[in-house]
C-alpha positions as CSV (number, residue, x, y, z in Angstrom):
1,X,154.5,115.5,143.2
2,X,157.2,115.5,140.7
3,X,156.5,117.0,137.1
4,X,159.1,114.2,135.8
5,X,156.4,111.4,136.5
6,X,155.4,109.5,133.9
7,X,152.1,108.5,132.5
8,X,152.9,104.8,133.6
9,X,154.4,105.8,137.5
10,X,151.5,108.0,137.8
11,X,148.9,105.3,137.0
12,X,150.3,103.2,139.5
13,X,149.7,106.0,142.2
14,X,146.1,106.2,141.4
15,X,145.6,103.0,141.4
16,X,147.3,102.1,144.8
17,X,145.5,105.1,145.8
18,X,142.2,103.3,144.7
19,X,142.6,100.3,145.9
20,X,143.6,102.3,149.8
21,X,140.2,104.1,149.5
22,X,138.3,100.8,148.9
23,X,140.3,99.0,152.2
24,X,138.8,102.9,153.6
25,X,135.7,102.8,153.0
26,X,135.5,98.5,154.3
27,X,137.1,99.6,157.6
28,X,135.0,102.8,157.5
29,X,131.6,100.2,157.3
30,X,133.1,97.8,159.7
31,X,133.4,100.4,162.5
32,X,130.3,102.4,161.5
33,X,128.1,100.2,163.9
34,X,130.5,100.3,166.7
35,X,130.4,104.2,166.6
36,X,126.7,104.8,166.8
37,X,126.7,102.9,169.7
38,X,129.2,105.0,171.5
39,X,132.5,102.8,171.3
40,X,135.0,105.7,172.0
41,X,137.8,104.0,170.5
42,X,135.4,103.2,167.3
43,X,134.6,106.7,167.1
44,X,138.0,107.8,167.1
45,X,138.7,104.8,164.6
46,X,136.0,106.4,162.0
47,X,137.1,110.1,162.3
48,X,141.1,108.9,161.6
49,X,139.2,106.7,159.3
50,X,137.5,109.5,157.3
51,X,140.4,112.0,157.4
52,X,142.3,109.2,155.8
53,X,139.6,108.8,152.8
54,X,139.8,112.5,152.4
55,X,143.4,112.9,151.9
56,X,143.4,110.1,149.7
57,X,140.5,111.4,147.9
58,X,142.2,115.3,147.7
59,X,145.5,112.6,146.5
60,X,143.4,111.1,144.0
61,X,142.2,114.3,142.8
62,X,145.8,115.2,141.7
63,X,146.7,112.4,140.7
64,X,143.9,112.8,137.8
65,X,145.1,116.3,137.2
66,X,149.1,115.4,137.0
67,X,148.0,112.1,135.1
68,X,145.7,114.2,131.9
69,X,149.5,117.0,132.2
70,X,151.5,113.8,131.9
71,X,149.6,112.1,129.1
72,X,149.0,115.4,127.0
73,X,153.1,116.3,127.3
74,X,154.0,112.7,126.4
75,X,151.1,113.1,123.6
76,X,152.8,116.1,122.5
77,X,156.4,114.8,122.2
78,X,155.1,111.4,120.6
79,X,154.3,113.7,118.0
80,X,157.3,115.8,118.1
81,X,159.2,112.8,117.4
82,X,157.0,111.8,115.1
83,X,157.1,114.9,112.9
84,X,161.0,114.7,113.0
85,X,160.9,110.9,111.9
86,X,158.4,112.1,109.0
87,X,160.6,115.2,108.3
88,X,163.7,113.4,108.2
89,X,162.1,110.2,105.8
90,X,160.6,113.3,103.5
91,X,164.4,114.6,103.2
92,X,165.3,110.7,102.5
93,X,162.9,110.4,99.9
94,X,163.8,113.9,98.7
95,X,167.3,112.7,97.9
96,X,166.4,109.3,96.5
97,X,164.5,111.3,93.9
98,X,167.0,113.1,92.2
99,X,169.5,109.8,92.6
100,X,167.1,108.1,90.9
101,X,166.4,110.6,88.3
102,X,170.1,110.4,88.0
103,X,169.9,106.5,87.6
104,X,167.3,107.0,84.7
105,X,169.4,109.0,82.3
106,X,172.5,106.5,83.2
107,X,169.4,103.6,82.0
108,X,168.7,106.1,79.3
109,X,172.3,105.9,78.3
110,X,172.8,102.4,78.4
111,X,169.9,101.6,76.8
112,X,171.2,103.5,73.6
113,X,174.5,101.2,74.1
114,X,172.7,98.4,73.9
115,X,170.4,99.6,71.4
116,X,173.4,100.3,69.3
117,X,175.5,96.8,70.3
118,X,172.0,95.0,68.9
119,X,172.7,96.7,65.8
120,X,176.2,96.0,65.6
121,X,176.1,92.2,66.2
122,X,173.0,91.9,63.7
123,X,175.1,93.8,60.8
124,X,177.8,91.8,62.3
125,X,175.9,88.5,61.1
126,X,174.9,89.6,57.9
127,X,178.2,91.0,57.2
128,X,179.9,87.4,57.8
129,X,177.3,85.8,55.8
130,X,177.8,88.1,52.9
131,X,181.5,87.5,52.7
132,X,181.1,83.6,53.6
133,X,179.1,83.3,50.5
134,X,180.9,85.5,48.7
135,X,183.7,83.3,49.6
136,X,182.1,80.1,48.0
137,X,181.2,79.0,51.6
138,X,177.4,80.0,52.7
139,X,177.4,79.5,56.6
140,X,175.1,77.4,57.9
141,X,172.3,78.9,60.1
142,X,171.4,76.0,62.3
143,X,174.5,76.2,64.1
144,X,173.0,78.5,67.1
145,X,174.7,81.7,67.5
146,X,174.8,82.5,63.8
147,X,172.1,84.3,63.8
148,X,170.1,86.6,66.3
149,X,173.0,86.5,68.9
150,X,171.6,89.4,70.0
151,X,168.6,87.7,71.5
152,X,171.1,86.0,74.0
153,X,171.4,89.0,75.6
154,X,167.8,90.4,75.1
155,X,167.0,86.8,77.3
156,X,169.5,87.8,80.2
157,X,168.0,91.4,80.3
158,X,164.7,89.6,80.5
159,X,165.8,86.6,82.9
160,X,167.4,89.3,85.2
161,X,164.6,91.7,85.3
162,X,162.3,88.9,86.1
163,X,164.2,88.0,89.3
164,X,165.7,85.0,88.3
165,X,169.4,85.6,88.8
166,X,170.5,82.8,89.5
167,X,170.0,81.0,86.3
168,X,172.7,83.6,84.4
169,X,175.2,82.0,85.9
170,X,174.0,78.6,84.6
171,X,173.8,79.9,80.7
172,X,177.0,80.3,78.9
173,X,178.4,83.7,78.2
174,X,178.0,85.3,74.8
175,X,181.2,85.7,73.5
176,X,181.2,82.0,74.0
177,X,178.5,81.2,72.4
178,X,179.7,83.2,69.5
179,X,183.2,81.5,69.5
180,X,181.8,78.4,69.1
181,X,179.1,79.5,66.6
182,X,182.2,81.0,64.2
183,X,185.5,78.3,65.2
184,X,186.3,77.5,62.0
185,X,187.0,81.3,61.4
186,X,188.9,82.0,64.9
187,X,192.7,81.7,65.1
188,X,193.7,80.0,68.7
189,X,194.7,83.0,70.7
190,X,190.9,84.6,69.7
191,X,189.9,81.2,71.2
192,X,191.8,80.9,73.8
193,X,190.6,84.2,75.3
194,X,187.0,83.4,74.8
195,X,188.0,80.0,77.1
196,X,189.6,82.2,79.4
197,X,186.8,84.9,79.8
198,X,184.5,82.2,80.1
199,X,186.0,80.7,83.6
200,X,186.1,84.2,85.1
């Protein structure tokens, strides 16, 4: 017998083997009567008969063997392959560690950008106000984006972090939003780039 068979070719084999021991053992019964009364050809019939259920029997007996050498191998390299598929996602996850440790200090950085752009466009705000009023003109604060424009982007951080992507694209950018908060103070090219960001 091959050492190459597998677990599945050998299980076929024992049970072919099976079922040619059970038609055996029905044609072994069937000619059983025949032979005690001295049929020659009967007894000759059952002694073929039982030599056949012997080999397959001494057949059967390695199959079982080559079948438990089969099964533990293939057990064995399963779990080779299995160790390597573990090993290799271990080294995966390995990497995607430091990446991501990587990726924090980037957030880390960002967030004192933004931290420091919140700042800016609040001081921004009061700074306008100041001189507005200064100026004999105190801005009026209904007019949305005069105040707390800095929340606009707090609300996209929020929106985006809360999987809902797809209504950014429905809100108006920023700088937009500021233009139009501050017109009267904007000379046409300032304007016209706002226009122009705002279609790209």
């Amino acid at each position: 017998m091959s050492t190459q068979s597998t677990v599945e070719q050998i299980e076929q084999k024992i049970s072919a083997a099976r079922e040619r021991l059970r038609t055996l053992d029905c044609e072994a019964k069937e000619l059983s009567l025949p032979a005690v009364s001295g049929d020659g050809e009967a007894v000759a019939a059952v002694a073929r008969v039982n030599a056949s259920i012997r080999q397959v029997t001494a057949d059967l007996a390695l199959l079982n063997n080559a079948y438990l050498f089969a099964a533990r191998e293939e057990a064995e390299a399963r779990a080779e392959v299995e160790a390597v598929r573990r090993r290799d996602q271990m080294a995966i996850a390995k990497r995607l560690a430091v990446d991501i440790v990587g990726l924090g200090t980037q957030a880390d950085e960002y967030f004192s950008l933004i931290k420091a752009l919140l700042s800016d466009l609040a001081d921004a705000e009061r700074k306008i106000g100041d001189a507005l009023r200064a100026a004999g003109e105190p801005p009026n604060a209904a007019i949305i984006g005069r105040r707390g424009l800095g929340g606009f982007l707090i609300e996209r951080l929020v929106t985006m972090q809360n999987g809902r992507d797809l209504f950014l694209s429905e809100q108006r950018p920023i700088a937009v939003i500021a233009a139009a908060a501050w017109d009267g103070l904007l000379d046409s090219d300032t304007k016209a780039e706002c226009r122009d960001g705002a279609r790209r």
